[in-house]
C-alpha positions in Angstrom: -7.6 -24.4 10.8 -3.8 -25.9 10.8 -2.1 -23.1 9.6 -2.4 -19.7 9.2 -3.0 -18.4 5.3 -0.3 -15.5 4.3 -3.2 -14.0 3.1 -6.5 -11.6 3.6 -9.0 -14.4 5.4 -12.9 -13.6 5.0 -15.2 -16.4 6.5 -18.7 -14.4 6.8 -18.2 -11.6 9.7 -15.1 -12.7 10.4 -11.9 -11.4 8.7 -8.1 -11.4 9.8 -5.1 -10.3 8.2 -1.5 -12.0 9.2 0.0 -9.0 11.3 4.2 -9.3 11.6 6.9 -11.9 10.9 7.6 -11.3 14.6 4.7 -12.6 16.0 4.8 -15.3 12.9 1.2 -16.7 13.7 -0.6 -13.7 15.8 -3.2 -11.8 14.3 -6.4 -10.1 15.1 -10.0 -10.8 13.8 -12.9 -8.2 14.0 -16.0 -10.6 15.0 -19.2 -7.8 15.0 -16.7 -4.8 15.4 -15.2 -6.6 18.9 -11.1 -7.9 18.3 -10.2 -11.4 18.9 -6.8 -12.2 19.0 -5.2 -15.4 18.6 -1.7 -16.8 18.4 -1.3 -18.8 15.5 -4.8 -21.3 15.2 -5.6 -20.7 19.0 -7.9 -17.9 19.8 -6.8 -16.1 23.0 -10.0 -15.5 25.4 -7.7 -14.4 28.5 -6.8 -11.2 26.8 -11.0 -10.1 26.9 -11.7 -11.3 29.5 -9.0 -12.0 32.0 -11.1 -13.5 35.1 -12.0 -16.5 32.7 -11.0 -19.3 34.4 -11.9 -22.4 32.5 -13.3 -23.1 29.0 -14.2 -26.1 26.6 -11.3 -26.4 24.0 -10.5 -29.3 21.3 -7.3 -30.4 20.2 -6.4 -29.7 17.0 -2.0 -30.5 17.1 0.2 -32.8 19.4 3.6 -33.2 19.3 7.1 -33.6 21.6 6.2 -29.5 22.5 3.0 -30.5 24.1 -0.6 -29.7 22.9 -2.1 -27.0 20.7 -5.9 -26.0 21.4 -8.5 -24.1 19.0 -9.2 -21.6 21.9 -7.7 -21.0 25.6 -7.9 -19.1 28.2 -3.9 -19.8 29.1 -2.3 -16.4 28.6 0.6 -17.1 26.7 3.7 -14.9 28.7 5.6 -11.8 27.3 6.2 -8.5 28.1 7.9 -9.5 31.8 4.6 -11.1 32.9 4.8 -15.0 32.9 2.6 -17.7 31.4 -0.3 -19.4 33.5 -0.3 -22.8 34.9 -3.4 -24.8 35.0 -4.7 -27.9 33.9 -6.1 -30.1 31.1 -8.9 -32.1 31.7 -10.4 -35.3 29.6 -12.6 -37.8 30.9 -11.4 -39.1 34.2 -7.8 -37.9 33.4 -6.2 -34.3 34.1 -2.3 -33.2 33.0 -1.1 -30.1 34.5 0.5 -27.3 32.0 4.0 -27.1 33.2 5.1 -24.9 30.2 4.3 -22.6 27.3 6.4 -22.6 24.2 5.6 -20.6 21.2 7.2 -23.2 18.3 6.9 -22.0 14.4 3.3 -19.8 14.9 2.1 -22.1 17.1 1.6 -22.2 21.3 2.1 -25.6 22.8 1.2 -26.3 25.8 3.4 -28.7 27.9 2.2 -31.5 29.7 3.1 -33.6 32.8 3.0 -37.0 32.8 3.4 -37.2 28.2 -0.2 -36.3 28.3 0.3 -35.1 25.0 0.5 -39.2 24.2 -2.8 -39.4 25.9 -4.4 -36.7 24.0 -5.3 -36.8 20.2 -6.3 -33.9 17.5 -10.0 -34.0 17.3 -10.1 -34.7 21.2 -12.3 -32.6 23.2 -10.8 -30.9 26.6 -11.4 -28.6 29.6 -8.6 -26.0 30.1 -8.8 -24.8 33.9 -6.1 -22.0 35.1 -4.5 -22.1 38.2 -6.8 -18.8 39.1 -5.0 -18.1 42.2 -2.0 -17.3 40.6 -3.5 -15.8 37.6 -5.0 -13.4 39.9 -2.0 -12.3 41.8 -0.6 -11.5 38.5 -3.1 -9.7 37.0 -2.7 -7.5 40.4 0.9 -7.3 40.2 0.5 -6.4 36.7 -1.7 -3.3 37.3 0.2 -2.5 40.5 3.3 -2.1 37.8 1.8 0.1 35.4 0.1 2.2 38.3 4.2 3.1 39.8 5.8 3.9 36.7 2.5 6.4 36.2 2.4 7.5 39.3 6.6 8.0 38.9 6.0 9.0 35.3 4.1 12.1 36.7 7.0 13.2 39.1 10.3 13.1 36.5 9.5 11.7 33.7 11.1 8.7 33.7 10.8 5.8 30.8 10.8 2.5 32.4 13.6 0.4 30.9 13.1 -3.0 32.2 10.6 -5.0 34.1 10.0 -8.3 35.7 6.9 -10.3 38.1 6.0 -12.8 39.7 3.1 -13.7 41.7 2.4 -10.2 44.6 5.7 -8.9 43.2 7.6 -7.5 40.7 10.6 -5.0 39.7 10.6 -1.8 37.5 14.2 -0.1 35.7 13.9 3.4 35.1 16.3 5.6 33.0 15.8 8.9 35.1 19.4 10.6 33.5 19.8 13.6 35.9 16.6 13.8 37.9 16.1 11.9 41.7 14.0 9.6 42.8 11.3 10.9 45.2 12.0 9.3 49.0 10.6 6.0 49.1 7.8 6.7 51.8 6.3 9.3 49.2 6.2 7.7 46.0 4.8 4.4 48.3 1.8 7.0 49.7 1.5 8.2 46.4 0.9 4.7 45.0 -1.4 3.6 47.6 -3.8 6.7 47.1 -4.4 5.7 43.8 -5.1 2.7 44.4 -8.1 3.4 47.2 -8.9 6.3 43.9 -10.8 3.0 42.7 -9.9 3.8 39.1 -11.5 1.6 36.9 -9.4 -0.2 33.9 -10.4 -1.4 30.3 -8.4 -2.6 27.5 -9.9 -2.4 23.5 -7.7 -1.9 20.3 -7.1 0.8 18.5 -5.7 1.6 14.8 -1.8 1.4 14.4 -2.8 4.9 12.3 -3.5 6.3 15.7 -0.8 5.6 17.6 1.2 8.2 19.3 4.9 8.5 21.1 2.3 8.6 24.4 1.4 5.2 24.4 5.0 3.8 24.6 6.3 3.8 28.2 9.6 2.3 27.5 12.7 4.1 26.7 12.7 1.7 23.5 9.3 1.0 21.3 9.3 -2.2 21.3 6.1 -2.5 19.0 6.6 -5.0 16.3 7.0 -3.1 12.9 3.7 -3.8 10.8 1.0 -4.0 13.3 -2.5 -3.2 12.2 -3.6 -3.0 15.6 -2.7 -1.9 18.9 -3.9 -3.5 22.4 -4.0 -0.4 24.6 -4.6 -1.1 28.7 -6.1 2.3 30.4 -6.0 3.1 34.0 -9.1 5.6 34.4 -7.5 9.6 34.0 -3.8 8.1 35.6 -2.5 5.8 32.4 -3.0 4.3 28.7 -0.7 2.3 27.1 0.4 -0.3 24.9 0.2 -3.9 26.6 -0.1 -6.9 25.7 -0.8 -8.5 29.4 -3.7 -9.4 31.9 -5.3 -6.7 34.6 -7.7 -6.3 37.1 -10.8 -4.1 36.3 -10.1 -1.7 38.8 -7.4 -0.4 41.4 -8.9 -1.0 44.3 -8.0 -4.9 43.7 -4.8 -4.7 43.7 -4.1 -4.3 47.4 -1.3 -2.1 48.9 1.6 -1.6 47.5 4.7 -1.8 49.0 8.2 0.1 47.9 10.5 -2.5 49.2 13.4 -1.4 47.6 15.2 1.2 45.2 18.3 0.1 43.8 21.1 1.9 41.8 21.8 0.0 38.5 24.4 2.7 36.6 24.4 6.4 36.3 20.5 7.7 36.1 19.2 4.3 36.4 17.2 3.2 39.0 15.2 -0.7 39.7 12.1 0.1 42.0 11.4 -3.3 44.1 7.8 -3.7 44.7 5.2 -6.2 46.6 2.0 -6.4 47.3 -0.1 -7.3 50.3 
């Protein structure tokens, strides 16, 4: 499909419905009561299943932007976690993806070496993440929403701001009159949940059934006319809105380190974190 309908789409079991002018192109189809999500024509597969590492793709736009495919297992960026890396593979020929960019409801991916002038709509391709890196951020991810819960339970805090990369990753918090905890405790704090082994799983839910609960920043920053909400959920510690990739469980993500806590204004507070 080249473009997405602003209307109701039915095609047998399947059925999506345009979601927001934010997202321009993202929507949702319910495929036998699961939730596929695509951006624009490209149906996402790293958001079910995020320790996909490869998968068969065709080429359905080119352009100066790079390629778009029909499905991929590239997560796309947002919500402070960045964009894979990987590779595109045809024939005897491979272009590494340098770059993601979200153009007019659509996600190119950028090329090295033009291989978007080697590479044709119609043509069929192998997508291959750099897994390495995919995995560190899928750890740092969890590791992130893990903190602010395990902060969340001690004062209450919103988070503010965030940022990763790869083992590491930084947290705001607006904590208006209340103290951090010492470093060393909030750090053993972290770590016991992680050896807790809590199991995660992310599934959709109605944008009926929301509630203020979900939202862990001090500003919803849901776009207005969702029909559906990805929630992430750390076993009896977190749920939440999220929009990123995670590790199934806790004990993946290693120990965490508290490098750093940071004074950024009166009541707010940047928690420094790595992993190991």
């Amino acid at each position: 499909m080249d473009s997405l309908p602003l209307f109701k789409l039915s095609v047998s079991s399947v059925t999506a419905e345009l979601l927001t002018s934010y997202y321009v192109a993202y929507y949702i189809a319910t495929v036998e009561e699961h939730y596929v999500e695509h951006y624009g024509p490209t149906q996402r597969l790293e958001l079910n299943d995020p320790y996909l590492s490869t998968n068969r793709a065709t080429v359905i736009r080119t352009g100066p932007d790079g390629i778009v495919l029909d499905r991929s297992c590239i997560y796309l960026g947002g919500g402070g976690q960045p964009h894979d890396t990987g590779k595109i593979l045809r024939e005897n020929k491979e272009f590494l993806i340098t770059n993601v960019k979200k153009v007019e409801g659509n996600a190119y991916l950028t090329l090295s070496e033009d291989g978007s002038d080697h590479l044709q709509p119609g043509d069929d391709v192998e997508v291959a993440v750099d897994f390495e890196r995919r995995y560190q951020l899928m750890r740092t991810h969890t590791a992130m929403h893990l903190v602010a819960a395990v902060l969340n339970k001690i004062v209450d805090a919103p988070v503010s701001g965030s940022a990763m990369e790869p083992l590491s990753g930084r947290l705001d918090f607006d904590l208006g009159s209340l103290s951090m905890p010492p470093t060393e405790e909030l750090s053993e704090m972290c770590n016991l949940e992680v050896q807790a082994a809590r199991e995660l799983r992310w599934y959709h839910i109605s944008a009926d059934d929301q509630s203020d609960d979900l939202i862990k920043t001090a500003a919803n920053l849901l776009p207005k006319g969702l029909t559906h909400i990805r929630i992430v959920e750390i076993e009896g510690l977190d749920r939440q809105a999220d929009g990123g990739t995670h590790v199934k469980n806790t004990s993946e993500i290693g120990k965490i380190s508290i490098d750093k806590v940071e004074s950024k204004g009166k009541g707010f507070k940047r928690v420094r974190i790595s992993l190991s």
